[in-house]
C-alpha positions in Angstrom: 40.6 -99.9 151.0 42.2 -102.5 148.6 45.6 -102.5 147.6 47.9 -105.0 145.2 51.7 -105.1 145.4 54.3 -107.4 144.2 57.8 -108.0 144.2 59.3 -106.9 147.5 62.5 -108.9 147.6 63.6 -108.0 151.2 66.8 -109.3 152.6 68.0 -109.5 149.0 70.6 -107.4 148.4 72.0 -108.1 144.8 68.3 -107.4 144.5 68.6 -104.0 145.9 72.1 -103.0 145.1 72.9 -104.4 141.5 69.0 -104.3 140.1 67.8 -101.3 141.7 69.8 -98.2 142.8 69.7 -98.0 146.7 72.6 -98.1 148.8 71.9 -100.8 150.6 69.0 -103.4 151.4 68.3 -101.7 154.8 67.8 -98.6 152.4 65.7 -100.3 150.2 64.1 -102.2 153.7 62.7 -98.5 154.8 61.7 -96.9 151.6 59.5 -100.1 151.0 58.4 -100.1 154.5 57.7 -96.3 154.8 55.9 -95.7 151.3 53.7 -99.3 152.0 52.5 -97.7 155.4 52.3 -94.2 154.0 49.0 -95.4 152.1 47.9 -98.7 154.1 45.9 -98.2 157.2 46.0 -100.7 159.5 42.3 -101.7 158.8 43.4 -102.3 154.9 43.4 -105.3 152.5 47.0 -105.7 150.8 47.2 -108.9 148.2 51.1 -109.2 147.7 51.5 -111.1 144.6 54.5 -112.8 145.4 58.5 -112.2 146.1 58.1 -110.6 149.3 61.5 -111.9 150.6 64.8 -113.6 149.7 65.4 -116.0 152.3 68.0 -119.4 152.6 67.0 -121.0 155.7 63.1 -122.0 157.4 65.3 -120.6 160.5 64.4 -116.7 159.2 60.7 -116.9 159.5 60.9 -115.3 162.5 63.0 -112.2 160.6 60.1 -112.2 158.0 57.8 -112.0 161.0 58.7 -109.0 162.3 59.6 -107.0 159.2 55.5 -108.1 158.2 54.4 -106.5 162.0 55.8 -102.9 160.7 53.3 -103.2 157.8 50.0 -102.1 158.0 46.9 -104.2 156.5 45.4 -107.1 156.8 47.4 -109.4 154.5 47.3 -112.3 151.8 50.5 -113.5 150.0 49.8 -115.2 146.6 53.8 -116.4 146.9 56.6 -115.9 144.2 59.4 -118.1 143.1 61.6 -116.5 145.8 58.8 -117.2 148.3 60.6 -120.1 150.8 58.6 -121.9 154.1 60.1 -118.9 156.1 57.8 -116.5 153.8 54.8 -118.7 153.2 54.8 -120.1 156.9 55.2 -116.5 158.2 52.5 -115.8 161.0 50.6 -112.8 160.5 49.5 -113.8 156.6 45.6 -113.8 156.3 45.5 -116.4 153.4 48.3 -118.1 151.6 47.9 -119.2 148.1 49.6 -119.7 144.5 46.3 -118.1 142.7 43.3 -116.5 144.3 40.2 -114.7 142.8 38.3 -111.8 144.1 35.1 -109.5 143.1 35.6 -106.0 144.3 32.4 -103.6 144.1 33.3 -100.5 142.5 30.0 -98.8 142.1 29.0 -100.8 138.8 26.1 -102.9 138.4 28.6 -105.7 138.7 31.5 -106.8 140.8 34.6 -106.6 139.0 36.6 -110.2 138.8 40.0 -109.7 139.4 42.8 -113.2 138.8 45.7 -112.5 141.1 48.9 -115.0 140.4 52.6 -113.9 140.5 53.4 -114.5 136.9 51.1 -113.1 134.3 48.7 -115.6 132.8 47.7 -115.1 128.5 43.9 -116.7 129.6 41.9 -116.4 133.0 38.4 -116.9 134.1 36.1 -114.5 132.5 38.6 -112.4 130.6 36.2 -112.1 127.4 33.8 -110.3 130.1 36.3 -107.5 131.3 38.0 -109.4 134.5 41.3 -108.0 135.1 44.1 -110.2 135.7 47.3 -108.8 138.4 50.6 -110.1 138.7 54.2 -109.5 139.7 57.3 -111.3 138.7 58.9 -109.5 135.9 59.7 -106.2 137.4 58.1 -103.7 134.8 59.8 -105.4 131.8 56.8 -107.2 130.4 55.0 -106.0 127.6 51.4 -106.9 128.2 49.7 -104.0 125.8 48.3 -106.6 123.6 47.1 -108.5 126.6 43.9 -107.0 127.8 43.0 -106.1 131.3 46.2 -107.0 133.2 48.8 -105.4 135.1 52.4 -105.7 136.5 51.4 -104.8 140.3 55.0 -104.5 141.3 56.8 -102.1 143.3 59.0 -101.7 140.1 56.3 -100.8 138.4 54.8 -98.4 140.9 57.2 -96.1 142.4 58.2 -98.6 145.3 54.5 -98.3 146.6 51.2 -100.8 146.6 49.2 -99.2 144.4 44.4 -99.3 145.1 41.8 -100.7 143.5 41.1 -97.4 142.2 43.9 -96.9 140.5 44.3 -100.3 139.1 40.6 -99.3 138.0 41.8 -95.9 136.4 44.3 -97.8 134.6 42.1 -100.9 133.3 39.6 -98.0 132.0 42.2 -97.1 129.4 42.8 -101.1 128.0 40.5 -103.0 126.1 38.9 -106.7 126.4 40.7 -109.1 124.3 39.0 -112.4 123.0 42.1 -114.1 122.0 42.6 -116.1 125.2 38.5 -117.0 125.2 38.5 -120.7 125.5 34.7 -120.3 123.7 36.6 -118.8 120.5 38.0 -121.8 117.9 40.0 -120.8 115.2 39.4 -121.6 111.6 42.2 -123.9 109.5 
């Protein structure tokens, strides 16, 4: 199974407190952690889209390390702005890096291309031919209706949970290909 999350922000407490209504970051440390492992299995692909944790020093990796061993999955970090050496040097990530592209069979003829970045791009490869395009960053206040197959993967935006392939596919099923971003497409003075 295949699941896409963003926006984490652990050890960031204005983040949990003042943005988002828990009591504490511990709070907001164990709801993360408990509805992540309630649908990753250890044997599961999670691509975090960036954000994972607020950290100051490269002294914390070791912090970040062991909050990532209570997660299940094998996983990639495509990192965030918030996303320091302690994050991005964290052992225990399968892959580290700022954009990453993936084809994921879901019973088509095709694979489906998906763009992962943490801020949402207006153009990516193939987006005149139904690839999707997943990002994090802006916390469920980005408007992207007009924007074709692409989706705010955050926790924000998902009930504090990574959310599947499937679902994402469910979702894209309802959005339609946009041309405006195809490079091919010139526009008339």
């Amino acid at each position: 199974m295949i699941y896409f999350t963003a926006d984490h922000h652990f050890y960031h407490e204005k983040m949990a407190t003042k943005w988002r209504d828990f009591d504490s970051y511990e709070h907001m440390h164990e709801t993360l952690v408990d509805n992540w492992n309630s649908v990753v299995g250890p044997g599961d692909i999670v691509y975090h889209l960036g954000d994972f944790a607020f950290t100051e020093h490269n002294r914390e990796q070791e912090k970040v390390e062991k909050l990532m061993h209570r997660l299940n999955g094998c996983k990639f970090l495509i990192p965030g702005n918030h996303d320091r050496d302690a994050v991005t040097r964290a052992k225990g990530w399968t892959k580290v890096t700022p954009l990453h592209e993936i084809k994921v069979d879901l019973g088509g003829a095709r694979k489906q291309k998906i763009t992962l970045c943490h801020y949402s791009l207006r153009t990516w490869n193939a987006l005149q031919h139904g690839s999707w395009m997943l990002f994090g960053h802006s916390h469920n206040n980005l408007d992207v209706s007009e924007c074709g197959k692409t989706v705010d993967v955050g926790v924000d935006a998902w009930n504090w949970t990574p959310v599947s392939v499937e679902q994402i596919a469910e979702f894209m099923a309802t959005k339609e290909v946009v041309l405006s971003g195809d490079h091919h497409v010139t526009r008339k003075a």
